[in-house]
N, C-alpha and C positions, 0 to 999 in steps of 0.2 A: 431788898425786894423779897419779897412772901413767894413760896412756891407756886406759884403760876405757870398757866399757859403760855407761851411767849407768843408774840403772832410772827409769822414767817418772816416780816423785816427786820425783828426784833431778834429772829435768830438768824440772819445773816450778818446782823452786825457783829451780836455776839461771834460768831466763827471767822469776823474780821480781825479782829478785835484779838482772839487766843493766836491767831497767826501771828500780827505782831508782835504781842506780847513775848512768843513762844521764839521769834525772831531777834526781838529785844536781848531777852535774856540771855540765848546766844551768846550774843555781840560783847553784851556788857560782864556774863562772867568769863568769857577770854579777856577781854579786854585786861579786866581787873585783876583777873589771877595771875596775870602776866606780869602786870606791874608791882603783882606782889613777890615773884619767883626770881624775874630776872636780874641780872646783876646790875649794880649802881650808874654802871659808866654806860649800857645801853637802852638808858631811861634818857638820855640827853634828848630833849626837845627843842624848837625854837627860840626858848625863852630858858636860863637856867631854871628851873623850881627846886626847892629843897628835896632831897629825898626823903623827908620823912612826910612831907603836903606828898611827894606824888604817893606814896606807901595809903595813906588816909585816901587818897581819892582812889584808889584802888578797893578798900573794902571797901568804900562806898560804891564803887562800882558792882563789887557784889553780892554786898546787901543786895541794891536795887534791882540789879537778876534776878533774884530769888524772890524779892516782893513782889516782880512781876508774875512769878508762878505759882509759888507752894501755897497763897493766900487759897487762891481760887479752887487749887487740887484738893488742897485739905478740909475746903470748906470753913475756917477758923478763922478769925479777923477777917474777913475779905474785904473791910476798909483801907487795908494797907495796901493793895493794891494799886488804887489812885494815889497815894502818896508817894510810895517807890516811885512811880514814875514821875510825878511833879520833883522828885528829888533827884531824878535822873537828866530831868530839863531844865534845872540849875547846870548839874555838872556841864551839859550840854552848850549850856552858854557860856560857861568859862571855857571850854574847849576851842569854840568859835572864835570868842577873844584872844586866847592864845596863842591862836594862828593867824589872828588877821596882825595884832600886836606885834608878833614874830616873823613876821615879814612875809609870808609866806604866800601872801597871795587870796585871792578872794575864792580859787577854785578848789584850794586845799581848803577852804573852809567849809563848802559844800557838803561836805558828808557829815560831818559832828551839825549842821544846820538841820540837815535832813531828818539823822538822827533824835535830835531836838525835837522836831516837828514830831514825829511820828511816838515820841512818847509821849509828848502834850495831848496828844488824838486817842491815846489810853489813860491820862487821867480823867480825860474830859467826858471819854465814853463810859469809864467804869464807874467814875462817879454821878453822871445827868442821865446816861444814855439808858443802859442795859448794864445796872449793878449786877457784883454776882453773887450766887445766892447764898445764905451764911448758914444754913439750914444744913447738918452733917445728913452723911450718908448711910443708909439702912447699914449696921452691923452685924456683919454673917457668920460669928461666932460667938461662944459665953455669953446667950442673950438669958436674963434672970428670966423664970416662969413666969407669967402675969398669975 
């Protein structure tokens, strides 16, 4: 999207929209950095999974943190923002499965659903809604003479 005006609902979604994200990222670099740090035997979930799948779904976890923010701060790719999060609503739904798989019940599923949702609702917005802008930011040092 070209440097424009936004009109006022356009920038309420957008400040929905960095909430989440900024909520997202959270979520998913703990999540992930945990299952990168912690020890083998207290990764046992529901279901055995290899430790090297859960190891892999952990930088994917935080990759997709960081595609939820550094796109948009840095202003550089900020296509990859909608993608981070479409790839985070994959993970999202192997999580789901997971648990409902592993016995665990429909109510332990609820948060990785919710989850889900709510990243689906930032690819959807960054990419149709209120893209962000890919235009970098005035640089306030070493600028050549004109």
């Amino acid at each position: 999207m070209p440097t424009t005006t936004r009109t006022p609902r356009e920038r309420k979604i957008n400040a929905a929209l960095w909430t989440v994200q900024l909520l997202l990222a959270a979520l998913f670099l703990f999540a992930g950095g945990m299952k990168l740090v912690v020890p083998p035997e207290m990764l046992k979930g529901p279901i055995d999974l290899p430790l090297a799948f859960i190891r892999f779904i952990g930088v994917c976890e935080v990759a997709g943190g960081l595609g939820m923010i550094l796109p948009g701060l840095l202003r550089i790719r900020t296509g990859l923002t909608p993608l981070a999060a479409a790839g985070l609503v994959i993970i999202m739904i192997g999580a789901v499965s997971t648990t409902l798989i592993g016995g665990m019940g429909v109510g332990a599923a609820v948060v990785p659903f919710v989850t889900g949702l709510l990243a689906a609702a930032v690819a959807y917005g960054r990419r149709y809604r209120v893209p962000l802008n890919s235009t970098p930011r005035r640089r306030l040092a070493l600028q050549p003479a004109a």
